[in-house]
Residue, then its C-alpha position, 0 to 999 in steps of 0.5 A: x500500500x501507499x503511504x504519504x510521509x510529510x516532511x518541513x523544508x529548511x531552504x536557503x534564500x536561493x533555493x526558495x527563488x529556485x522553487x518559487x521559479x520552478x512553481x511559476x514555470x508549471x503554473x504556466x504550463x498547466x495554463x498553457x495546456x488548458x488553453x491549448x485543449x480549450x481552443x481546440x475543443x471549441x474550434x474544431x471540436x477536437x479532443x486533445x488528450x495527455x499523450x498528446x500534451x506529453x510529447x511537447x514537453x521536449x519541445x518546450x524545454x527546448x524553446x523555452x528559458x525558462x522551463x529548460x531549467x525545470x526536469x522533464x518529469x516535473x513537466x509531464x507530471x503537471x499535464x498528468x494534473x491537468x489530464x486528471x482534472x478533467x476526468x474528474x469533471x467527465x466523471x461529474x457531468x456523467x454523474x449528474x453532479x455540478x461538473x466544475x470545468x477546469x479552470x486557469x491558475x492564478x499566481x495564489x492558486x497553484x502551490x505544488x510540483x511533482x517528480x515521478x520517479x526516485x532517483x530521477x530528479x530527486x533523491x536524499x543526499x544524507x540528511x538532505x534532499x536533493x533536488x534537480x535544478x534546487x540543490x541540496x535542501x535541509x529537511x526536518x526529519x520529524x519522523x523515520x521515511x518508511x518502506x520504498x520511496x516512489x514519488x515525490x510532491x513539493x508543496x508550499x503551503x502558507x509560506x512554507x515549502x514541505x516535501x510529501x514523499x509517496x512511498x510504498x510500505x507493507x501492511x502492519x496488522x495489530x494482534x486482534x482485540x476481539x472487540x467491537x464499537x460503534x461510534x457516533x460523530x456530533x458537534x456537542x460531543x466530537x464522538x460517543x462510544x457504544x462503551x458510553x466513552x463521550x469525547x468534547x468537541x474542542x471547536x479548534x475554529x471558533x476558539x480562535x475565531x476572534x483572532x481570525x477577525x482581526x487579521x481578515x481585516x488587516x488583508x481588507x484595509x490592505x491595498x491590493x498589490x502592495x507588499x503590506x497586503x502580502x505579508x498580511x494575507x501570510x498571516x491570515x494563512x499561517x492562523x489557518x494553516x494553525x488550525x487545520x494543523x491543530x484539528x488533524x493532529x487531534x482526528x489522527x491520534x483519536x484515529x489511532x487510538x480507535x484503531x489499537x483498540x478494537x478490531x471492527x469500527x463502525x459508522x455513520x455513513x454521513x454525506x458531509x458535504x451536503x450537511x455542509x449546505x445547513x443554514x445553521x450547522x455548516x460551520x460547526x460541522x466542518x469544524x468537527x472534521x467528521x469527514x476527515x476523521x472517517x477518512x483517516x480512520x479508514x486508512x489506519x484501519x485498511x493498514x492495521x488490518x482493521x475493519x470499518x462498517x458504514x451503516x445507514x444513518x437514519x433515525x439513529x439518535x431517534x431510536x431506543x437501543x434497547x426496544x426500538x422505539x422512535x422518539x418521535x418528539x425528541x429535538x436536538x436540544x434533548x441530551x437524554x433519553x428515557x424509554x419506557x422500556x427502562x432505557x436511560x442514557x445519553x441521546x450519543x451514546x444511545x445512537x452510538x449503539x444503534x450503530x453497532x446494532x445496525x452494524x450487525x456481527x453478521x455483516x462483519x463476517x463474524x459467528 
């Protein structure tokens, strides 16, 4: 299986004007690639498809000043972006869904590079990372780099350059617990357990939301394409960056946790997105991280040898685990419920049984 290792980038002020250079050269490449599949679709109702767009690639190193610096493999590796770009907009308009054409990069809009092959471009030189037309650059190594590196992606993010290695690593399967959860996602609690285990719900963007205000306004009051309005926009994207950061590391070790415990795991099969679309709840929804947290789950799951079930999320706060009965009148200010079967518990813990029972043993494949 593929596993992606994310490492922070330490390079000289030269080296960042090599990686900021090679950064523009494929923004404009992958326009240029959109514009030439664009004109020829709608002039001559041609298609022109990657391979096409490969074969130039000589041919523009070669004419080119600029991308004559850049390796051939970061350039093919931008029209392999843009040929995948499209075919998730195919795959929408199949699908019925808002299909969401392909659209031009602007300078703010295009933060990362590929290369597709270890040894061909890149490759770690001791402690260093050494990269075709950069250099050798300081890298924090945070953590071991596992299995056989395959590709590599440099990625800028709030003024900061990250290498992301894809590397290929052999499943780790955890010796088997024998034991079962269901869990239930909310925004009171940030999880409940079937085991009557209720984790809070820190609410990393609203703690630092009055911070957030301060800076956006600092970026309104800016000129636009002054030096001021750059440095401001940084800041309001490191205070960002700071809380995607802090959520993930809180959904990954919760994840992890989850996983070393029990052997099978179900959930909601939630569709976010369109919860999203609440007039009321949107924020409070994304700022869980329900669907990061189901994601990551499912690839620490799927490399520990874990299973995890999706189950049908209707009515499972509604419903009494023990009898069955549908709390017709309960609102989503009811933290309680009492059945009259004797049921009496806390309404997350409650669907969080109804998940595990909706699961089923059988469905799992266990007698």
């Amino acid at each position: 299986m593929l596993k992606t290792f994310a490492y922070r980038l330490y390079p000289t002020r030269a080296q960042e004007r090599n990686l900021a250079e090679t950064l523009e050269t494929c923004r404009r490449w992958y326009n240029a690639c959109l514009a030439e599949r664009q004109e020829a679709y709608q002039s001559r109702g041609e298609r022109i498809g990657i391979y096409a767009q490969l074969a130039k690639v000589k041919d523009v190193k070669r004419d080119s000043p600029y991308a004559a610096k850049v390796h051939s493999h970061i350039l093919q590796v931008v029209v392999a972006d843009l040929d995948k770009a499209f075919q998730a907009f195919f795959r929408r308009v199949k699908a019925g869904e808002t299909p969401g054409y392909p659209r031009f990069k602007g300078r703010n809009r295009f933060d990362s590079f590929g290369f597709k092959e270890y040894g061909n471009g890149f490759k770690l030189d001791g402690r260093r990372l050494k990269l075709s037309g950069v250099g050798r650059i300081a890298v924090r190594w945070h953590r071991e780099l596992e299995g056989t590196i395959k590709t590599l992606r440099i990625k800028r993010k709030a003024g900061q350059w990250y290498a992301c290695f894809a590397c290929e690593v052999e499943p780790k399967p955890l010796p088997a617990t024998g034991r079962d959860v269901g869990i239930d996602v909310g925004i009171h609690h940030l999880i409940a357990t079937s085991d009557g285990e209720m984790m809070e719900n820190p609410k990393w963007y609203r703690a630092e939301q009055a911070k957030l205000r301060v800076l956006q306004r600092t970026v309104a009051r800016r000129r636009k394409g002054g030096s001021n309005r750059g440095k401001a926009v940084l800041r309001l994207q490191r205070q960002h960056a700071r809380i995607a950061n802090r959520r993930s590391d809180c959904l990954k070790k919760l994840a992890h946790d989850l996983v070393a415990r029990y052997d099978r795991i179900a959930l909601e099969d939630l569709q976010v997105s369109n919860m999203a679309h609440h007039p009321h709840l949107s924020k409070s929804i994304l700022d869980a991280g329900w669907g990061y947290l189901q994601s990551h789950l499912a690839h620490k799951a799927a490399e520990a040898g874990r299973v995890v079930f999706l189950v049908n999320p209707a009515c499972t706060s509604k419903t009494c685990s023990s009898c069955g009965l549908v709390f017709e009148t309960l609102t989503l200010s009811d933290r309680w419920v009492a059945c009259s079967c004797g049921a009496s518990l806390d309404r997350d813990v409650n669907a969080a049984l109804n998940i595990l029972n909706r699961a089923g043993h059988a469905r799992w494949g266990v007698t």
